[in-house]
N, CA, C and O atoms as CSV, one atom per row, in Angstrom:
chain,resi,resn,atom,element,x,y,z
A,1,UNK,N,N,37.046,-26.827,25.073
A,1,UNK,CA,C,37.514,-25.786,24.177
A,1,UNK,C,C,38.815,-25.227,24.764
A,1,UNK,O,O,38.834,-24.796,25.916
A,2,UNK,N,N,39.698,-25.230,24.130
A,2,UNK,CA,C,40.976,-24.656,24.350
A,2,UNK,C,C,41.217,-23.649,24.642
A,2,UNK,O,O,40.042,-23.305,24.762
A,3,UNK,N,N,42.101,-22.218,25.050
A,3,UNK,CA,C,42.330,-20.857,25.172
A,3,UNK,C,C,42.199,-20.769,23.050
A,3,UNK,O,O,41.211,-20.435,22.396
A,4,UNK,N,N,43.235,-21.098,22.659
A,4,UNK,CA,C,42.993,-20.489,21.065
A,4,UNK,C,C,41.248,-20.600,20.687
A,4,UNK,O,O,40.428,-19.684,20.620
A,5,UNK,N,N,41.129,-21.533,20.555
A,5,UNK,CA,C,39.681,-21.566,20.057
A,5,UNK,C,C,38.976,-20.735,20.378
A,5,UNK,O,O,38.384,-20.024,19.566
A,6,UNK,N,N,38.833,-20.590,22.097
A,6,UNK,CA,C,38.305,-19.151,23.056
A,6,UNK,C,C,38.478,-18.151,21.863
A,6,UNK,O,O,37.586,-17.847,21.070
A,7,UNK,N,N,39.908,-17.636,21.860
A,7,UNK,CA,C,40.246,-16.500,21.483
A,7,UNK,C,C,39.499,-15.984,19.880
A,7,UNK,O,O,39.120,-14.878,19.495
A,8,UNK,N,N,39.506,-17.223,19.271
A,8,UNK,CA,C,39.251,-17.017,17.864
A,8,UNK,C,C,37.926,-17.516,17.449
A,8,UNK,O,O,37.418,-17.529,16.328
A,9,UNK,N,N,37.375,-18.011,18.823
A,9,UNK,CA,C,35.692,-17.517,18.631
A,9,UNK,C,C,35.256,-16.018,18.840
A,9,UNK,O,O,34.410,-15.485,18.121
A,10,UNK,N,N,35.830,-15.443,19.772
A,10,UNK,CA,C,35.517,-14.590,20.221
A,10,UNK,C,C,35.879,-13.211,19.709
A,10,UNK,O,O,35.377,-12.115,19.958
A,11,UNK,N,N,37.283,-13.702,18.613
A,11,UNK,CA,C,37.685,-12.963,17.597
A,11,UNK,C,C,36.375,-12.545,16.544
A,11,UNK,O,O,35.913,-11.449,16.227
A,12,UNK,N,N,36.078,-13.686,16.234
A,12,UNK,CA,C,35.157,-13.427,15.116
A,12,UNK,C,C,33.766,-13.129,15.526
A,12,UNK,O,O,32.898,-12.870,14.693
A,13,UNK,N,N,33.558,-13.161,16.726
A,13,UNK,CA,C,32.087,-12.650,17.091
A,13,UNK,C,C,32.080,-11.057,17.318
A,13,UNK,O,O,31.105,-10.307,17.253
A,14,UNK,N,N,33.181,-10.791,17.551
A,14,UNK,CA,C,33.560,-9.148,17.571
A,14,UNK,C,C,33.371,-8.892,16.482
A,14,UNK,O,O,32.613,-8.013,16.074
A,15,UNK,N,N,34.069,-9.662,15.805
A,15,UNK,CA,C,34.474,-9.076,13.685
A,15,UNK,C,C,32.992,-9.280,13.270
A,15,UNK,O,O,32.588,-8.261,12.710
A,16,UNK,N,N,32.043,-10.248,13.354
A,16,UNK,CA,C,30.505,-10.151,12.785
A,16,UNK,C,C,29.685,-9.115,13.633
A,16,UNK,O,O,28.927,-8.382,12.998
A,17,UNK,N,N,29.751,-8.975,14.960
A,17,UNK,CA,C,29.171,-7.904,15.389
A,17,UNK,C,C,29.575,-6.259,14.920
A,17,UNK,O,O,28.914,-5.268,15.229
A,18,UNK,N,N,30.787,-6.269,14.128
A,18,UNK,CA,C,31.216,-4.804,13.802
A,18,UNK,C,C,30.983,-4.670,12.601
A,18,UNK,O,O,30.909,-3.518,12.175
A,19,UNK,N,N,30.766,-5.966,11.539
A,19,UNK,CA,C,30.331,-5.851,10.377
A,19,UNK,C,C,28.665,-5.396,10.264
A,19,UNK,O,O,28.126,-4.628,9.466
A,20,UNK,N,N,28.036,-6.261,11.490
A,20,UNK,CA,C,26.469,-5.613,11.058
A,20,UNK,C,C,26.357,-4.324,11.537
A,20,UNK,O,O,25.753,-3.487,10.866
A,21,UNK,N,N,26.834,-4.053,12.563
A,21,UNK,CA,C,26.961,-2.465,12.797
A,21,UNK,C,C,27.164,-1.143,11.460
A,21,UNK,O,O,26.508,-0.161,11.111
A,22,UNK,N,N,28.214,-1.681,11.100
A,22,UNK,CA,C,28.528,-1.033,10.136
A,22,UNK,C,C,27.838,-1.451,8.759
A,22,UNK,O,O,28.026,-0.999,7.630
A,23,UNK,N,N,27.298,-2.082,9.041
A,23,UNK,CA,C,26.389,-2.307,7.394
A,23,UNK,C,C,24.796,-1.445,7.918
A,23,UNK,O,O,24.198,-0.815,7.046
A,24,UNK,N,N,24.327,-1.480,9.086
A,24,UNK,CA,C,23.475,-0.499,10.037
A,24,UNK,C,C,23.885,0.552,9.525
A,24,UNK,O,O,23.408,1.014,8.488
A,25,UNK,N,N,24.796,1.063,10.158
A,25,UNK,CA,C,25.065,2.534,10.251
A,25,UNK,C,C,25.058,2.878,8.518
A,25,UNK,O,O,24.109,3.574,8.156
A,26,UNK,N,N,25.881,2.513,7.613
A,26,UNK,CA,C,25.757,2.640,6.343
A,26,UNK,C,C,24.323,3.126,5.982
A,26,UNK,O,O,23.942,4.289,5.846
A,27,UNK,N,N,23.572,1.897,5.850
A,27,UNK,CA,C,21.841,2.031,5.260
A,27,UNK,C,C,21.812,3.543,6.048
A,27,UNK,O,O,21.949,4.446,5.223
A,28,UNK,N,N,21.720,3.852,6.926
A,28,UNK,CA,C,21.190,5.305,7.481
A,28,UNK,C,C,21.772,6.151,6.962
A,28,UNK,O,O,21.051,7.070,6.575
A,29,UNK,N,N,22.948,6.269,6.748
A,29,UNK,CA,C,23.787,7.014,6.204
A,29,UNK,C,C,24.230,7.240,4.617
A,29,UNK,O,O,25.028,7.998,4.066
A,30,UNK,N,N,23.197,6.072,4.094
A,30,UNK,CA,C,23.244,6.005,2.354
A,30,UNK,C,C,22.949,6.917,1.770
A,30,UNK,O,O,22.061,7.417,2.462
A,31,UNK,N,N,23.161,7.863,0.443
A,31,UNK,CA,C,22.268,9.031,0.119
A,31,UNK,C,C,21.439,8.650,-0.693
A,31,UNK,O,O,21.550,7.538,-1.209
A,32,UNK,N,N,20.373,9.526,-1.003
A,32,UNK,CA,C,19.118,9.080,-1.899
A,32,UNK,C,C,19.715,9.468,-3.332
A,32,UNK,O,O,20.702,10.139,-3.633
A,33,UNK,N,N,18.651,8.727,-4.194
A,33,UNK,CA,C,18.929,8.583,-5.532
A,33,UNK,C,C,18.533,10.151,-5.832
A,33,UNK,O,O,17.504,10.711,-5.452
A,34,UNK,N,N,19.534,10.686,-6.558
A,34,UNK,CA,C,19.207,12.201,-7.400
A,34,UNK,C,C,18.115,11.632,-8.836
A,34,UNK,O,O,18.186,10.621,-9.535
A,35,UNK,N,N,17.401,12.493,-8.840
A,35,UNK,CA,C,16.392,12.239,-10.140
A,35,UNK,C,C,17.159,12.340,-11.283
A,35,UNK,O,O,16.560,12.134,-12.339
A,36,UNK,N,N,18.558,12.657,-11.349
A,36,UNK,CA,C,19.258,13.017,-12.256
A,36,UNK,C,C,20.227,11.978,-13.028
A,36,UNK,O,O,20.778,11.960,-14.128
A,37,UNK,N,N,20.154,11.045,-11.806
A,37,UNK,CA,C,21.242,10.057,-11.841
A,37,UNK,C,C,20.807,9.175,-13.395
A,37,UNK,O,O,19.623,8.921,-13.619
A,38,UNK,N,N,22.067,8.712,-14.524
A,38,UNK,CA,C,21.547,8.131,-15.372
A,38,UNK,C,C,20.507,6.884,-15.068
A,38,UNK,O,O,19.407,6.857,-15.620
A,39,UNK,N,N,20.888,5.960,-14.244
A,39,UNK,CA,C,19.589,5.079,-13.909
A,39,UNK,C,C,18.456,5.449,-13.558
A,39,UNK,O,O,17.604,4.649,-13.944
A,40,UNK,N,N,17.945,6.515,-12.856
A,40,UNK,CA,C,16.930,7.361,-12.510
A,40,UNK,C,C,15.691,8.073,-13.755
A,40,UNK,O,O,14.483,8.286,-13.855
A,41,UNK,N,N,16.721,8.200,-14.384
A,41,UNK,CA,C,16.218,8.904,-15.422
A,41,UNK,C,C,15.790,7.636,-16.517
A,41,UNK,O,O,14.698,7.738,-17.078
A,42,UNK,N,N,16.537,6.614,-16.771
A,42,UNK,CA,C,16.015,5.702,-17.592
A,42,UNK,C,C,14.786,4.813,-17.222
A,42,UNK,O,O,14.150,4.101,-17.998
A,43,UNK,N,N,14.449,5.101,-15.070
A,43,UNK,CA,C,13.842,4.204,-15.032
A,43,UNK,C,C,12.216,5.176,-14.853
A,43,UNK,O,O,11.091,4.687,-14.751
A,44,UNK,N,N,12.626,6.774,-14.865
A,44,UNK,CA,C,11.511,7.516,-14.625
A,44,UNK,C,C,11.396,7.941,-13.224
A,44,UNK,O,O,10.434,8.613,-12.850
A,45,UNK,N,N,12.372,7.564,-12.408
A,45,UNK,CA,C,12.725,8.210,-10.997
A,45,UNK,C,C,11.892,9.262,-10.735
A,45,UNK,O,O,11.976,10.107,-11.627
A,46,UNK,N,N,11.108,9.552,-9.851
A,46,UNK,CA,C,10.513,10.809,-8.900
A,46,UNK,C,C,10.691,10.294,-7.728
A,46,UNK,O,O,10.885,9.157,-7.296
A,47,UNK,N,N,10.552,11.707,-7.130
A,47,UNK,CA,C,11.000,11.753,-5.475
A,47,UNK,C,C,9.465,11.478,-5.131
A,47,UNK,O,O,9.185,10.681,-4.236
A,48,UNK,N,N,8.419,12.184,-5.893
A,48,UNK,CA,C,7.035,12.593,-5.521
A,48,UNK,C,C,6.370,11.400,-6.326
A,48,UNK,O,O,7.078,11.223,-7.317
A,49,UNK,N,N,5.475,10.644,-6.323
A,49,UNK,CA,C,4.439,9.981,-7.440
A,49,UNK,C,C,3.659,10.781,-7.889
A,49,UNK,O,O,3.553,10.724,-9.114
A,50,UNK,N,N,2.843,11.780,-7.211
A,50,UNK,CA,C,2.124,12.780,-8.020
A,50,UNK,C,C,3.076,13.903,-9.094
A,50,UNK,O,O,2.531,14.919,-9.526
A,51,UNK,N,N,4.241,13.635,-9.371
A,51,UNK,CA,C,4.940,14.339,-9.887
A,51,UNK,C,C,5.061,13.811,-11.431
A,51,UNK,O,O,5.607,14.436,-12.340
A,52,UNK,N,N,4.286,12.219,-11.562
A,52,UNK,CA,C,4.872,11.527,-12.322
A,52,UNK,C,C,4.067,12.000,-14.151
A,52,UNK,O,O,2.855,12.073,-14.352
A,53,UNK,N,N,4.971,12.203,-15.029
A,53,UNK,CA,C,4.817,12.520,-16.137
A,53,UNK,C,C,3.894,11.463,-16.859
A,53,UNK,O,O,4.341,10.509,-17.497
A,54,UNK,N,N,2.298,11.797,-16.650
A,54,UNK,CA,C,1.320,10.813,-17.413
A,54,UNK,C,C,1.553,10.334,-18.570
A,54,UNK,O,O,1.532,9.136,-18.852
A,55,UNK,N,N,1.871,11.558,-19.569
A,55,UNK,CA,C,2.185,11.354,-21.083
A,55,UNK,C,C,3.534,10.413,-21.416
A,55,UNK,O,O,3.592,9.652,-22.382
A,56,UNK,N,N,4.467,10.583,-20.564
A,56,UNK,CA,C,5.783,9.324,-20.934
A,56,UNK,C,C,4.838,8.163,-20.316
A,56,UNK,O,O,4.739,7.283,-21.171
A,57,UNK,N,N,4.046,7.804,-19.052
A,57,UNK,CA,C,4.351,6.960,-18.226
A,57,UNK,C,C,3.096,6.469,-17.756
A,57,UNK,O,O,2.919,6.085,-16.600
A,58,UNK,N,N,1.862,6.484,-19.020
A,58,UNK,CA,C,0.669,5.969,-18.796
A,58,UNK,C,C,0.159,4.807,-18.019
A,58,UNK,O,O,-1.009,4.507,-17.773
A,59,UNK,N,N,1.381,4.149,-17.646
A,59,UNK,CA,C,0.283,2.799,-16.857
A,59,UNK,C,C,0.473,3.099,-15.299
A,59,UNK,O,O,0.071,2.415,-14.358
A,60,UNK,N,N,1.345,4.555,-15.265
A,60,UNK,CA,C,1.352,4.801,-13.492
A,60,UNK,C,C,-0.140,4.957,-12.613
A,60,UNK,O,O,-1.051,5.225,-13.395
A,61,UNK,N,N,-0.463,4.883,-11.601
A,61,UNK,CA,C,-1.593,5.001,-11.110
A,61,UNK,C,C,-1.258,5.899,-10.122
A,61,UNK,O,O,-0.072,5.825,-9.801
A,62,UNK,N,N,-2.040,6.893,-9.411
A,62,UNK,CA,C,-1.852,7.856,-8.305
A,62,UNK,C,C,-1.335,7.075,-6.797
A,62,UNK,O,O,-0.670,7.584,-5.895
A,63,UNK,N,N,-1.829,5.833,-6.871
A,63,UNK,CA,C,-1.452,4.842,-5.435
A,63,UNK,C,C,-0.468,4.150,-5.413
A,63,UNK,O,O,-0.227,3.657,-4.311
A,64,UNK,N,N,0.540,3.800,-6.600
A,64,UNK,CA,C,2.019,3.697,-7.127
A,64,UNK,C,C,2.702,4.343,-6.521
A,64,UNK,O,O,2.663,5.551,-6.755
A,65,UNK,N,N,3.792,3.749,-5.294
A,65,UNK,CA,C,4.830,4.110,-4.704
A,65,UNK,C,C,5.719,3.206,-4.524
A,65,UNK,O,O,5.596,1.996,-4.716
A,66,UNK,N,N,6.848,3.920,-4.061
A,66,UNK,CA,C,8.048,3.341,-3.633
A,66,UNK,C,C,7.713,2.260,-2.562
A,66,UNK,O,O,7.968,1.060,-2.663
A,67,UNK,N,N,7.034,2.950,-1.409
A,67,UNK,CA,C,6.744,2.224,-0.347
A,67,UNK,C,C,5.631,1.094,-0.295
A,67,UNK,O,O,5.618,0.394,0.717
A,68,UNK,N,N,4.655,0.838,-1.336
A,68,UNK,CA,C,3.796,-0.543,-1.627
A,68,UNK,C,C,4.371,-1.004,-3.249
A,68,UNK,O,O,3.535,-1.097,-4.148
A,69,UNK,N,N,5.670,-1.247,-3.502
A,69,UNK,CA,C,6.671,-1.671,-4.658
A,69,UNK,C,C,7.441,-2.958,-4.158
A,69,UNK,O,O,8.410,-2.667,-3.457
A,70,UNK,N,N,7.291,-3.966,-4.303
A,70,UNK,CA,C,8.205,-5.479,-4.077
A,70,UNK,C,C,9.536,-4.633,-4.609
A,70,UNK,O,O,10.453,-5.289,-5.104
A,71,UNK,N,N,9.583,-4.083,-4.574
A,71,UNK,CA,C,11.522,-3.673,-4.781
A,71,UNK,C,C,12.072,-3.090,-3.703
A,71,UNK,O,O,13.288,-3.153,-3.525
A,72,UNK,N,N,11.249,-2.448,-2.845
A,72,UNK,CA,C,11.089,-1.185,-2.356
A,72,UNK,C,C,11.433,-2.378,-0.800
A,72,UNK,O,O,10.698,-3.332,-0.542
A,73,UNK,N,N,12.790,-1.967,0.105
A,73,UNK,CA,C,12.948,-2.878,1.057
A,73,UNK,C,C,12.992,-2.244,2.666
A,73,UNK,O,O,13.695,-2.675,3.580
A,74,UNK,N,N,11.852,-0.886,2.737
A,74,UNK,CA,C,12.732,0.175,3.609
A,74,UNK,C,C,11.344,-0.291,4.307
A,74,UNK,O,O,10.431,-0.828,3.680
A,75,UNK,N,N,11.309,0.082,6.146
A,75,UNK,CA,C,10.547,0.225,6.885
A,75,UNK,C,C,9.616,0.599,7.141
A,75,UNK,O,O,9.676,1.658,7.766
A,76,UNK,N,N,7.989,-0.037,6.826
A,76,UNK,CA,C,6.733,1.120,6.754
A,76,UNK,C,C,6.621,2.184,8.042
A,76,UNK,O,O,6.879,1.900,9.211
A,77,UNK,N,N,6.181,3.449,7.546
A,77,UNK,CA,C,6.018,4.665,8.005
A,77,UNK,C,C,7.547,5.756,7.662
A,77,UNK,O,O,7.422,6.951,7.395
A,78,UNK,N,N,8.694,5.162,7.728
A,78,UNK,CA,C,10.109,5.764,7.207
A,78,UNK,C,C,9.691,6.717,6.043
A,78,UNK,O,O,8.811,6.225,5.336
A,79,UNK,N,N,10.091,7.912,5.689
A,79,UNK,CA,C,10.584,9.139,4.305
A,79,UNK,C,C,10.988,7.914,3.389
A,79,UNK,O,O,10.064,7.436,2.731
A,80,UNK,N,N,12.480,7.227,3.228
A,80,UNK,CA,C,13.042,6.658,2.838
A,80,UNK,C,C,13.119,5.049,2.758
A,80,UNK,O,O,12.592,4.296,3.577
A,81,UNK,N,N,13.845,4.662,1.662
A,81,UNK,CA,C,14.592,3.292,2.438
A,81,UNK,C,C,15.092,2.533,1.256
A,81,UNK,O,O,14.728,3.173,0.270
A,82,UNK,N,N,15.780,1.433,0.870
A,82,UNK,CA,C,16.612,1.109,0.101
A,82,UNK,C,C,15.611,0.414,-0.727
A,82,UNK,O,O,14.549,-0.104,-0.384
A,83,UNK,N,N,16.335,0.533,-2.246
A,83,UNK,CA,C,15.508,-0.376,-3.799
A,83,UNK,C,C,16.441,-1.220,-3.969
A,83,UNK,O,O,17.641,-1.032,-3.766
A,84,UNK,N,N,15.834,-2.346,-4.413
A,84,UNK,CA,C,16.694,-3.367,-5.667
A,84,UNK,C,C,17.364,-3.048,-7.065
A,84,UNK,O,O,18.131,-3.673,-7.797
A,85,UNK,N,N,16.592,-1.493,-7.139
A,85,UNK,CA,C,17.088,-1.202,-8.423
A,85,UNK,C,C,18.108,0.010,-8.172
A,85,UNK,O,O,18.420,0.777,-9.083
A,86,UNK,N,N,18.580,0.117,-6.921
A,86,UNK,CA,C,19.622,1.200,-6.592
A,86,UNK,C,C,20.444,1.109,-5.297
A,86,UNK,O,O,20.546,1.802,-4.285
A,87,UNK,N,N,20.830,0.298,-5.619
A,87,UNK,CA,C,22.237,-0.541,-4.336
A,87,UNK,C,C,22.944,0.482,-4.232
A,87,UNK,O,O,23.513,1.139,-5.104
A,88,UNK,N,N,22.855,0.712,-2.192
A,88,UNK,CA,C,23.997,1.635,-1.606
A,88,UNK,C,C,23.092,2.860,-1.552
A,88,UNK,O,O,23.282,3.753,-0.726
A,89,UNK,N,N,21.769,2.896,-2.750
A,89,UNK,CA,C,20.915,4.068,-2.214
A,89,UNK,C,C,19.600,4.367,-1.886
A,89,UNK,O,O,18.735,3.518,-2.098
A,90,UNK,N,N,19.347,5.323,-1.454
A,90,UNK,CA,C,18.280,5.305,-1.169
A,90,UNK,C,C,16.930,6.153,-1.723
A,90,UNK,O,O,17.099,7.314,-2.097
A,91,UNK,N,N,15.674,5.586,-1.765
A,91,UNK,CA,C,14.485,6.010,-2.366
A,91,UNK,C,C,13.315,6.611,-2.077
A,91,UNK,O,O,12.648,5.995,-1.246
A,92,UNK,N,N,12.836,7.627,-2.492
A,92,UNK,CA,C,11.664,8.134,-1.243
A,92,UNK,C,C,10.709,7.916,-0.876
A,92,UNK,O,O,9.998,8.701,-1.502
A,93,UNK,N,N,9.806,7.101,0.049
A,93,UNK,CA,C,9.028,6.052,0.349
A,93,UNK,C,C,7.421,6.597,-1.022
A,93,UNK,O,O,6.621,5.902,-1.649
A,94,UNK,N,N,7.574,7.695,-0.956
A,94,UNK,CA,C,6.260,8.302,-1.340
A,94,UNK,C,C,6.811,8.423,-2.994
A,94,UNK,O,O,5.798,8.889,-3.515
A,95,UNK,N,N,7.629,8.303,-3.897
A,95,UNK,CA,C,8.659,8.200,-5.286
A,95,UNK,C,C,7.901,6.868,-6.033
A,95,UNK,O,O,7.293,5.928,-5.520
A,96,UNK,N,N,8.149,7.134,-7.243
A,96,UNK,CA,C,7.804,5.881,-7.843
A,96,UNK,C,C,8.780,5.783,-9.222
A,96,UNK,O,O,9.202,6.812,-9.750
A,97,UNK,N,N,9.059,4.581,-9.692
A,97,UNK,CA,C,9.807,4.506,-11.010
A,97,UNK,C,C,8.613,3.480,-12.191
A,97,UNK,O,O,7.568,3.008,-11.745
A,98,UNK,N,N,8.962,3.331,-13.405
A,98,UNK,CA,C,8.768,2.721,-14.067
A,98,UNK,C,C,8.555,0.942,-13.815
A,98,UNK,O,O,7.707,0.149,-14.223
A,99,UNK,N,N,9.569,0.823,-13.089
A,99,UNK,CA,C,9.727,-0.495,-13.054
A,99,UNK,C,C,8.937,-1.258,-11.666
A,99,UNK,O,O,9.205,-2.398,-11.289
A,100,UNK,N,N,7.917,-0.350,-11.021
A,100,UNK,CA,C,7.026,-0.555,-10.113
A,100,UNK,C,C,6.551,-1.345,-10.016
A,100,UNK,O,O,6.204,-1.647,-11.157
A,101,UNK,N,N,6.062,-2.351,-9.074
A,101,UNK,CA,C,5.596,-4.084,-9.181
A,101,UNK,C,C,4.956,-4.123,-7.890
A,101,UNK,O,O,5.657,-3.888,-6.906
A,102,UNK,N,N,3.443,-4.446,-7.708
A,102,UNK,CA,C,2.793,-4.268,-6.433
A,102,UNK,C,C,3.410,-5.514,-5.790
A,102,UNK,O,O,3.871,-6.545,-6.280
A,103,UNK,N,N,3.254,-5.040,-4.418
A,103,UNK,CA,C,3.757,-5.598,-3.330
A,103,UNK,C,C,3.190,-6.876,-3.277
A,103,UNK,O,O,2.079,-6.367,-3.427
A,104,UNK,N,N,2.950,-8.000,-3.206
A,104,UNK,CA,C,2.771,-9.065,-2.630
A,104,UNK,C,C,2.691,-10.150,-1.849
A,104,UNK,O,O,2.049,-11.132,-2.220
């Protein structure tokens, strides 16, 4: 291996090590979805599952959460952690939406 090659391996192992860093630090630093937000609201967004409006949203069950949801991609025991249905934000492990799909 040559000095360039050196250099421009070592270039880019810096540049991928600062990209996952910073895609790290991001997720922690993402804000959570407001219940307000138009997608939120179309999909039935709560922060709480016991919060969830029976009469719109009859097929919810009390054990329906964010955190046992195949969408739902955040760390068990975490408040939080990121959805499929809300890129860049974040969801509250104990929250549930409409579009809820048990874990598998």
């Amino acid at each position: 291996m040559n000095g360039l090659s050196r250099r421009v391996f070592v270039l880019n192992m810096v540049a991928g090590s600062s990209a996952l860093y910073a895609g790290a630090l991001l997720a922690q630093t993402a804000p959570m979805v407001d219940e307000k937000d138009p997608v939120a609201v179309a999909l039935g967004y709560v922060k709480d599952t016991t919060k969830v409006d029976a009469g719109k949203f009859p097929k919810h069950k009390a054990d329906q959460k964010c955190s046992n949801c195949a969408l739902y991609s955040g760390k068990p025991g975490e408040a939080s952690g990121p959805c499929g249905l809300f890129p860049g934000k974040l969801v509250a492990a104990d929250g549930w939406c409409n579009s809820w799909v048990k874990k598998g």
